[in-house]
MMTF fields as JSON, N, C-alpha, C and O atoms, coordinates in Angstrom:
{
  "mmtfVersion": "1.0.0",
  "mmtfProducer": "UNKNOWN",
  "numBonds": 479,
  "numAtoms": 480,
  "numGroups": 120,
  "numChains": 1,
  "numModels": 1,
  "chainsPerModel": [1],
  "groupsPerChain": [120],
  "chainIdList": ["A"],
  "bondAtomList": [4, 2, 8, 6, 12, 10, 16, 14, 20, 18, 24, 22, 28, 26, 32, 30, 36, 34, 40, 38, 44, 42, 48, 46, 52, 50, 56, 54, 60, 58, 64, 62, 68, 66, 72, 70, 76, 74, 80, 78, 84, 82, 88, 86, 92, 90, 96, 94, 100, 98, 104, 102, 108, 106, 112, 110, 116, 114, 120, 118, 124, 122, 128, 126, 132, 130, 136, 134, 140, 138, 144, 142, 148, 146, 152, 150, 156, 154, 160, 158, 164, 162, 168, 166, 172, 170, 176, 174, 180, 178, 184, 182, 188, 186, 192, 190, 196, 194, 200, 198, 204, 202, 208, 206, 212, 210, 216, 214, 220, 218, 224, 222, 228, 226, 232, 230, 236, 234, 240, 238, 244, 242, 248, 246, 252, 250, 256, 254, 260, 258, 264, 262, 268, 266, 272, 270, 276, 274, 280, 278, 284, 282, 288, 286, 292, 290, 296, 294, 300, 298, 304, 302, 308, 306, 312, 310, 316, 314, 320, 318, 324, 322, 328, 326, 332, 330, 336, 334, 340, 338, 344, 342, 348, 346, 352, 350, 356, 354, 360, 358, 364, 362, 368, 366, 372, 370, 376, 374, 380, 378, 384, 382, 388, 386, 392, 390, 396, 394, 400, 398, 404, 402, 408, 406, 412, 410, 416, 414, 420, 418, 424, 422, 428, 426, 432, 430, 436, 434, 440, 438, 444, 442, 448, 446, 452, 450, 456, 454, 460, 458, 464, 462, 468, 466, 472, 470, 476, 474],
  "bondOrderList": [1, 1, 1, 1, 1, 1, 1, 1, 1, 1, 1, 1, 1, 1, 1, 1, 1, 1, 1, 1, 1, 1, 1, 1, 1, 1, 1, 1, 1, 1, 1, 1, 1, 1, 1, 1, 1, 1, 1, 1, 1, 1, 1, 1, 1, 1, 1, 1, 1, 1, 1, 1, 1, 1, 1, 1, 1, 1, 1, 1, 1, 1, 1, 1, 1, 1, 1, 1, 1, 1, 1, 1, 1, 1, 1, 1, 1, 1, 1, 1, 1, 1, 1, 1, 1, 1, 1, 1, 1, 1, 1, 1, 1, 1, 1, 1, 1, 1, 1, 1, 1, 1, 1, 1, 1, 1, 1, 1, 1, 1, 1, 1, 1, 1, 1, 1, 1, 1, 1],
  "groupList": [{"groupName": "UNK", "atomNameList": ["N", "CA", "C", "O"], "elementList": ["N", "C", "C", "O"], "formalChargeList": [0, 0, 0, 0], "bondAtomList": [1, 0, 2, 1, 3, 2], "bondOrderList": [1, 1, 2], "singleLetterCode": "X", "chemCompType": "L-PEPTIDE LINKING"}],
  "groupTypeList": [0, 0, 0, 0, 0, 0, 0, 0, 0, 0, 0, 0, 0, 0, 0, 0, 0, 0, 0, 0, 0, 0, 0, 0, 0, 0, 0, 0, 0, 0, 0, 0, 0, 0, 0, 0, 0, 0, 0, 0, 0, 0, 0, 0, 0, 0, 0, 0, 0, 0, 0, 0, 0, 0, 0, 0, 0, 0, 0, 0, 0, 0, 0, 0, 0, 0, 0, 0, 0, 0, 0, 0, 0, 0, 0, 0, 0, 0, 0, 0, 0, 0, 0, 0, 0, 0, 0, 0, 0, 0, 0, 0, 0, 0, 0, 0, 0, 0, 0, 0, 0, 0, 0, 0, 0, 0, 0, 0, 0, 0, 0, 0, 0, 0, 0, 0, 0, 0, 0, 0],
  "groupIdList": [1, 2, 3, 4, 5, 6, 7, 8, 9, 10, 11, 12, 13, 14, 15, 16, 17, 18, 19, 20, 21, 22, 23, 24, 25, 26, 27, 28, 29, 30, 31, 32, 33, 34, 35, 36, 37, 38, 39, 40, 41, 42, 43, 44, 45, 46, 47, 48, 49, 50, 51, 52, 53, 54, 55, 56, 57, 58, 59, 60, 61, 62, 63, 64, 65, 66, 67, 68, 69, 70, 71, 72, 73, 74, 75, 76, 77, 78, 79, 80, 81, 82, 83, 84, 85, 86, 87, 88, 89, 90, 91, 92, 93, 94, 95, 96, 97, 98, 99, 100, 101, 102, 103, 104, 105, 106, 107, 108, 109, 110, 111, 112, 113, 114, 115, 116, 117, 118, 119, 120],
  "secStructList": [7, 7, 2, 2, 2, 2, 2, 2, 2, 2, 2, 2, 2, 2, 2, 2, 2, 2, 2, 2, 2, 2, 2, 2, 2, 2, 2, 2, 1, 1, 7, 7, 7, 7, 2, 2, 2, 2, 2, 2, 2, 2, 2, 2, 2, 2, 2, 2, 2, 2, 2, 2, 2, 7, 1, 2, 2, 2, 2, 2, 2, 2, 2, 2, 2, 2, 2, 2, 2, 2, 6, 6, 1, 1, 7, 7, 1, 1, 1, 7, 7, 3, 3, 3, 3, 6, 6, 6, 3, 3, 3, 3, 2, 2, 2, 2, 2, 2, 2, 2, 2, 2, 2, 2, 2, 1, 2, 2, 2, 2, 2, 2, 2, 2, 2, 2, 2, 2, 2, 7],
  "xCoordList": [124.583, 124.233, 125.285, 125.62, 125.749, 126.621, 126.235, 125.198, 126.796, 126.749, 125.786, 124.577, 126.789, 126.483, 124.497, 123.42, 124.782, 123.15, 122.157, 121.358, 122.518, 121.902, 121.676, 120.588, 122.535, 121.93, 121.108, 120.097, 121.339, 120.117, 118.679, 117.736, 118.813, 117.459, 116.78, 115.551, 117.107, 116.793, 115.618, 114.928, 115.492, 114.127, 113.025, 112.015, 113.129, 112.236, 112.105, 111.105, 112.806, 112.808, 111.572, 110.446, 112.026, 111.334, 109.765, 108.881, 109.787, 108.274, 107.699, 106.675, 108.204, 107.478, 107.295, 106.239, 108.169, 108.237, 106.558, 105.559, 106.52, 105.498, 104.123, 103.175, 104.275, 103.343, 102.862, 101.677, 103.723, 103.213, 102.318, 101.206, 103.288, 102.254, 100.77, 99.894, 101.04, 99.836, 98.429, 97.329, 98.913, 98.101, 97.495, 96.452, 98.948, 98.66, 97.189, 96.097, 98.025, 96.935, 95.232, 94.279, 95.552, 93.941, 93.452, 92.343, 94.379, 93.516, 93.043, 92.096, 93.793, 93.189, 92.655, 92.323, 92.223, 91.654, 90.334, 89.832, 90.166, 88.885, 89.105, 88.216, 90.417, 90.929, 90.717, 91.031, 89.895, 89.951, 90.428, 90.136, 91.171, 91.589, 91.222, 90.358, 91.828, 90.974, 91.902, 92.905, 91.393, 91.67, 92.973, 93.527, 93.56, 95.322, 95.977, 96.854, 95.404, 96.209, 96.228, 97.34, 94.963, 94.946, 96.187, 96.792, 96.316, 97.211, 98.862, 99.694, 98.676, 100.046, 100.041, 101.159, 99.919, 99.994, 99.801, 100.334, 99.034, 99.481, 100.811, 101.682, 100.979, 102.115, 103.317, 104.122, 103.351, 104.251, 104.769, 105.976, 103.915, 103.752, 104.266, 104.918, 103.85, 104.048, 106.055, 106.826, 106.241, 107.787, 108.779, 110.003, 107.768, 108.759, 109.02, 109.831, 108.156, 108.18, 109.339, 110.353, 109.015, 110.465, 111.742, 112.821, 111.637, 113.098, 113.387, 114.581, 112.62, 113.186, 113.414, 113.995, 113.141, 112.713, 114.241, 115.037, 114.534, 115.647, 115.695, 114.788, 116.983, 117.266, 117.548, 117.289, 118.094, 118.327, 116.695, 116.271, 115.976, 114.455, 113.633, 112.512, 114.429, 113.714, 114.283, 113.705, 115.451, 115.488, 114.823, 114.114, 114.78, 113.821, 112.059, 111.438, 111.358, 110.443, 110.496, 109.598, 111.14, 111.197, 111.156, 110.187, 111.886, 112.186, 110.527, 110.103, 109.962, 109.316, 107.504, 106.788, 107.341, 106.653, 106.814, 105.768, 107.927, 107.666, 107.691, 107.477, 107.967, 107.185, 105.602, 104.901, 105.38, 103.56, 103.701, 103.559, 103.799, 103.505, 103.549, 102.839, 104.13, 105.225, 104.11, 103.859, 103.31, 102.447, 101.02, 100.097, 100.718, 99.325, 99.067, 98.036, 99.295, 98.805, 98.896, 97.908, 99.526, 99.793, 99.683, 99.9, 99.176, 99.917, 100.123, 99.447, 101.651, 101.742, 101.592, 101.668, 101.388, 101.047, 99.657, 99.177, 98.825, 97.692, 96.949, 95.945, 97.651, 97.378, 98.193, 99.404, 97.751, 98.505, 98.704, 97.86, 99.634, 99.764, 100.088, 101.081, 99.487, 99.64, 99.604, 98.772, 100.767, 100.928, 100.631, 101.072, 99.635, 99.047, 99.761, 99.732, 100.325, 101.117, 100.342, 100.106, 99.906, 99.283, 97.9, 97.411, 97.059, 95.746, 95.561, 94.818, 96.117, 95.448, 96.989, 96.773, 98.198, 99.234, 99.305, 99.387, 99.245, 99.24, 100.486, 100.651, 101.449, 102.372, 102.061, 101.758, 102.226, 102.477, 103.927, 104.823, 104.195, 105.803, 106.427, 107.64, 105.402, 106.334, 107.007, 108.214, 105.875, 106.587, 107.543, 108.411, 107.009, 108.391, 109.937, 110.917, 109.789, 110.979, 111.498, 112.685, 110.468, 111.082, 111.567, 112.683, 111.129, 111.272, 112.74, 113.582, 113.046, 114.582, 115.458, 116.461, 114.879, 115.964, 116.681, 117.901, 115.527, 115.739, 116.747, 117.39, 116.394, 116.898, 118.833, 119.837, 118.536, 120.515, 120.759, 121.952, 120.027, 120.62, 120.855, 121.649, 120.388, 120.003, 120.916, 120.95, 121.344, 122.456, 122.734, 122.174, 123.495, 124.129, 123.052, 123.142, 122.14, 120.849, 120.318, 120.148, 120.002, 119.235, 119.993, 119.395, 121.427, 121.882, 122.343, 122.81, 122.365, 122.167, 120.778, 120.803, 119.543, 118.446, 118.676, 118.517, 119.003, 119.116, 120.279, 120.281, 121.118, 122.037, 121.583, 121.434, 121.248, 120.401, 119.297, 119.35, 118.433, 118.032, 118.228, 117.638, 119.385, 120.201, 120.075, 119.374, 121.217, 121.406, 120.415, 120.632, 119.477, 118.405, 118.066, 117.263],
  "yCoordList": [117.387, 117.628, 116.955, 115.774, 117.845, 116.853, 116.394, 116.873, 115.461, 114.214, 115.167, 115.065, 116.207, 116.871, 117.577, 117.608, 117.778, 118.375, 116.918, 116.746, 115.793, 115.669, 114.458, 113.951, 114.347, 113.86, 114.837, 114.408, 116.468, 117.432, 117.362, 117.731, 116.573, 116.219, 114.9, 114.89, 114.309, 112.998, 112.647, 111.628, 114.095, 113.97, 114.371, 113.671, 115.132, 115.793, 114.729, 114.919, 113.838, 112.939, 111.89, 111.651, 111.373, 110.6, 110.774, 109.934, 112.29, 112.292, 112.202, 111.552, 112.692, 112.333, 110.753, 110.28, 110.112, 108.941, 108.728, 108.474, 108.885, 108.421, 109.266, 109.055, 110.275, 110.912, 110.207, 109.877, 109.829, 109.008, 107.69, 107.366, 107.054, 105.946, 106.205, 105.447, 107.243, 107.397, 107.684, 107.189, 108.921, 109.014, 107.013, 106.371, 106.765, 105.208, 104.401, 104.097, 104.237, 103.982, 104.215, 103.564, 105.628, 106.335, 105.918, 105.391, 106.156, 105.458, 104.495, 104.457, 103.381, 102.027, 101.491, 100.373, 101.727, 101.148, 101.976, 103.02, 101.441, 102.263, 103.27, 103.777, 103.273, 104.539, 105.276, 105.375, 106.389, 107.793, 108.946, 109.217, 109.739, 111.001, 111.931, 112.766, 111.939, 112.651, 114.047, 114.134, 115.128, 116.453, 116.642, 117.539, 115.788, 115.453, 115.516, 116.342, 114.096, 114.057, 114.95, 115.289, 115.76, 117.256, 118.388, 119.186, 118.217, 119.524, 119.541, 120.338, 117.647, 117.066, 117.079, 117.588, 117.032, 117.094, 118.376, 118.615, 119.314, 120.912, 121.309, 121.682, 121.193, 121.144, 121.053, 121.972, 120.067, 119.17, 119.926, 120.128, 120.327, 121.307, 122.5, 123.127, 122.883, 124.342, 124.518, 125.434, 123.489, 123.076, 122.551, 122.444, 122.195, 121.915, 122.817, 122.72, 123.921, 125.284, 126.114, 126.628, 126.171, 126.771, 125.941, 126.492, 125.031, 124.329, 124.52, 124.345, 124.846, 125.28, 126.619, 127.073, 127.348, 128.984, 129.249, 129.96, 128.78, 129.077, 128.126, 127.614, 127.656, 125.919, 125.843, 124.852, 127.093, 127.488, 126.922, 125.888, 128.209, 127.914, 127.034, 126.847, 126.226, 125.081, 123.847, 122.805, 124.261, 123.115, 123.781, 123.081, 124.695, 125.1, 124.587, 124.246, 124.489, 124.55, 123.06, 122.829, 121.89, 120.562, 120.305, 119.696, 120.632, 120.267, 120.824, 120.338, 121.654, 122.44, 121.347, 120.956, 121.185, 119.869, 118.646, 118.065, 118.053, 117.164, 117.303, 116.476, 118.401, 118.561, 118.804, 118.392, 119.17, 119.177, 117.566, 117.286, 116.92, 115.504, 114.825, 113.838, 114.811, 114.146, 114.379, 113.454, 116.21, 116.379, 115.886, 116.357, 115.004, 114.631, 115.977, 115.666, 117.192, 117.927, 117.422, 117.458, 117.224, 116.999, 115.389, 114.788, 114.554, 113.242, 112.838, 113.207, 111.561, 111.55, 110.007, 109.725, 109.299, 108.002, 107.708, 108.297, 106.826, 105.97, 106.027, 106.723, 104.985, 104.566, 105.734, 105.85, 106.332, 107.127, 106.361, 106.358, 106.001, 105.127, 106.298, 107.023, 106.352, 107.688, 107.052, 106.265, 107.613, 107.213, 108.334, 109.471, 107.855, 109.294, 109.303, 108.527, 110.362, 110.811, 111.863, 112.984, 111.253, 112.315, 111.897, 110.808, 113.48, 113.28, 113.577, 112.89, 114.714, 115.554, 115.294, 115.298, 115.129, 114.975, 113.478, 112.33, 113.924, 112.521, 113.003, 114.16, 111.837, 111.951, 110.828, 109.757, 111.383, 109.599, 109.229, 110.057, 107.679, 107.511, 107.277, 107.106, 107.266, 107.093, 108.566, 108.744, 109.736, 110.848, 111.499, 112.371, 110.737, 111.261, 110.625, 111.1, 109.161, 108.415, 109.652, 109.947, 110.623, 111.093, 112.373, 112.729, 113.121, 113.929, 113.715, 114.436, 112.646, 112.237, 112.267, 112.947, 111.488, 111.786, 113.006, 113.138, 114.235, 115.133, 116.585, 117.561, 115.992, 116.373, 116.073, 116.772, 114.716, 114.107, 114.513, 114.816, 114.788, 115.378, 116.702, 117.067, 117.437, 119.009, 119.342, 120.418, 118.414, 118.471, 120.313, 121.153, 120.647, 121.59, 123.256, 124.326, 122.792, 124.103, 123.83, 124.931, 122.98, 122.946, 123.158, 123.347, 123.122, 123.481, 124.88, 125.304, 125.43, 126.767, 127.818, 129.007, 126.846, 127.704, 127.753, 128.854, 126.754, 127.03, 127.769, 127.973, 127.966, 128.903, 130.024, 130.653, 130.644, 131.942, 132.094, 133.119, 131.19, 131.127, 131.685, 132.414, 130.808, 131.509, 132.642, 133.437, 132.725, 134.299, 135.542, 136.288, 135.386, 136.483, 136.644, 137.498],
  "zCoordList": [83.052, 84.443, 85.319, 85.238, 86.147, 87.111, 88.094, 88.552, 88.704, 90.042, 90.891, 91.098, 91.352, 92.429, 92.118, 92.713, 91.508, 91.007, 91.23, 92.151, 89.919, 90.028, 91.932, 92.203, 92.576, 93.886, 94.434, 94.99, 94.417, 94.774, 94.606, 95.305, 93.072, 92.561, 93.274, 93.21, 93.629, 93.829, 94.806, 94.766, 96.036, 96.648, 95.572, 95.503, 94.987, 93.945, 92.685, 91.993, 92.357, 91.046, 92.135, 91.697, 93.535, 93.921, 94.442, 94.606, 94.645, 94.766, 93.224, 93.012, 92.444, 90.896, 90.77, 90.351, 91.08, 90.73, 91.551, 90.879, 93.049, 93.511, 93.614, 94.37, 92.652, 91.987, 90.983, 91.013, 89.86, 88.814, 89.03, 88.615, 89.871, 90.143, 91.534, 91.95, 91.765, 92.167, 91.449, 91.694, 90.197, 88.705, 88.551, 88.667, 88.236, 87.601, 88.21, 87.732, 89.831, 90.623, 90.957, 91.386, 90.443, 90.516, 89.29, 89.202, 88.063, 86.882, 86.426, 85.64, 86.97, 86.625, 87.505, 87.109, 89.018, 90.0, 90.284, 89.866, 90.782, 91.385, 93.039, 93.724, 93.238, 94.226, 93.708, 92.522, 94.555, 94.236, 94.771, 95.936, 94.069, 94.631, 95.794, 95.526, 97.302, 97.804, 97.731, 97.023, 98.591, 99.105, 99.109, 98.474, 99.842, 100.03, 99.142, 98.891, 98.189, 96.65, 95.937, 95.532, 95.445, 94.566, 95.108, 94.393, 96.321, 97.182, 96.639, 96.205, 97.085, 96.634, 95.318, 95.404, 94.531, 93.167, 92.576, 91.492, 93.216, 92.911, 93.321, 92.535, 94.938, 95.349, 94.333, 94.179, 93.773, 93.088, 91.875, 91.743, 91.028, 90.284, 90.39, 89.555, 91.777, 92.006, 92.388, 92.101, 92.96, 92.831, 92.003, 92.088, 91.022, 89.635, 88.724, 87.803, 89.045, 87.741, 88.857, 88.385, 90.508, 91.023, 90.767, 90.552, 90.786, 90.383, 88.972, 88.728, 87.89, 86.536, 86.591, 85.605, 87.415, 87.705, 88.396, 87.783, 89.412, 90.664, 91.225, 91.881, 91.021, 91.338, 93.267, 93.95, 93.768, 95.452, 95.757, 96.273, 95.133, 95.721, 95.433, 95.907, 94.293, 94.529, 95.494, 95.806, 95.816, 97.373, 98.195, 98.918, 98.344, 100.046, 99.483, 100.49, 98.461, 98.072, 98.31, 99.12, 97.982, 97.807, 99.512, 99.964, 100.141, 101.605, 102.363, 103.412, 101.749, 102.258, 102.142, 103.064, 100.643, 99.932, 100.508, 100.797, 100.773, 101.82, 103.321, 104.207, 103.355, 105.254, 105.351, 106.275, 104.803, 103.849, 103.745, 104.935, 103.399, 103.249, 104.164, 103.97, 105.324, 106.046, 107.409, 108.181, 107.597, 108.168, 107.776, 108.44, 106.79, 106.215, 105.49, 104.895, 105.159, 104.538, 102.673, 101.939, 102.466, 101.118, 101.249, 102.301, 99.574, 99.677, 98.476, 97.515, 98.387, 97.52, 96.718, 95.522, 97.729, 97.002, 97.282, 98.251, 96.555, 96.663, 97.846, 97.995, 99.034, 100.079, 101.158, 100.969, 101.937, 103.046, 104.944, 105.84, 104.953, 105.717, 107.07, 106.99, 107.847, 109.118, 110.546, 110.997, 111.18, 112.513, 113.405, 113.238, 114.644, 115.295, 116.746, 117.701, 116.519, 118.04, 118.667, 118.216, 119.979, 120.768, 120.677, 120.978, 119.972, 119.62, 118.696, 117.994, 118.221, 117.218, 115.759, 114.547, 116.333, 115.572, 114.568, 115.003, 113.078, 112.088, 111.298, 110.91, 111.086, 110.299, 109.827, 110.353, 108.132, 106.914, 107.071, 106.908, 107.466, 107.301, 106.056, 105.935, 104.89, 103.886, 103.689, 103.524, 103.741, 103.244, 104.673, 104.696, 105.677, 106.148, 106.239, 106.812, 105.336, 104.832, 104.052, 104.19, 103.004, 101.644, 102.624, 102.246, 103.677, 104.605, 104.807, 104.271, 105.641, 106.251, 104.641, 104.422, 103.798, 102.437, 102.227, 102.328, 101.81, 101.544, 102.506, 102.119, 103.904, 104.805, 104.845, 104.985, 104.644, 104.221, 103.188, 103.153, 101.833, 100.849, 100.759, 99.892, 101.397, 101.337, 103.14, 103.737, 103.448, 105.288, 104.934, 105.639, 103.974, 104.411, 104.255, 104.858, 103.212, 102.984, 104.311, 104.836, 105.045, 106.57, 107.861, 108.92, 107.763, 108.394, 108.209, 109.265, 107.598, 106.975, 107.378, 107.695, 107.227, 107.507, 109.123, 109.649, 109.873, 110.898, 112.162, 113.376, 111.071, 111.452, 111.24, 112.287, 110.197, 110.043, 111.322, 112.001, 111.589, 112.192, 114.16, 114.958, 114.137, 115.772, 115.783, 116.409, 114.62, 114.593, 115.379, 116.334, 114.646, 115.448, 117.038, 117.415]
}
């Protein structure tokens, strides 16, 4: 695998990472899984079979998984730590730490969607 790939991987290696220890977490504690976590962890799934499937669609799928996170829809660690802007608006900052990652690693696929984007 080369460099270049694998830094592509590296938002996607890190939500596993904090997938796993979220498993960990749920299993030996008495935290339990809510609504969020099942989504995120389907989610998760559902982006790891596109990244073995079509490695393109699986960056848009990864970028896509943590904007789902990043909005409280998905989650991927234990504890969901959420900052509320406005009234109705909740963002978790960890997943939108993994949000900004994926965003610097993936600079030129997002600047891309949004050039396509003008266009129209």
């Amino acid at each position: 695998m080369s460099t270049e790939r694998f830094i592509k991987l590296i938002p996607l290696l890190t939500v596993v990472l904090f997938s796993i220890y979220l498993l960990l977490v749920t299993g030996l504690t008495e935290v339990m899984l809510m609504k969020s976590h099942i989504v995120g962890l389907v989610t998760l799934g559902i982006v790891i079979i596109i990244q073995l499937i079509h490695r393109e669609a699986g960056y848009y799928a990864t970028l896509f998984m943590n904007a789902m996170g990043a909005a409280c829809i998905a989650a991927f660690t234990p504890t969901v730590y959420t900052i509320r802007l406005f009234i109705i608006i909740k963002i978790d900052w960890i997943c939108l730490l993994l949000l900004i990652q994926s965003v610097i690693v993936h600079r030129q696929l997002v600047a891309g969607i949004f050039r396509e984007y003008t266009k129209k």
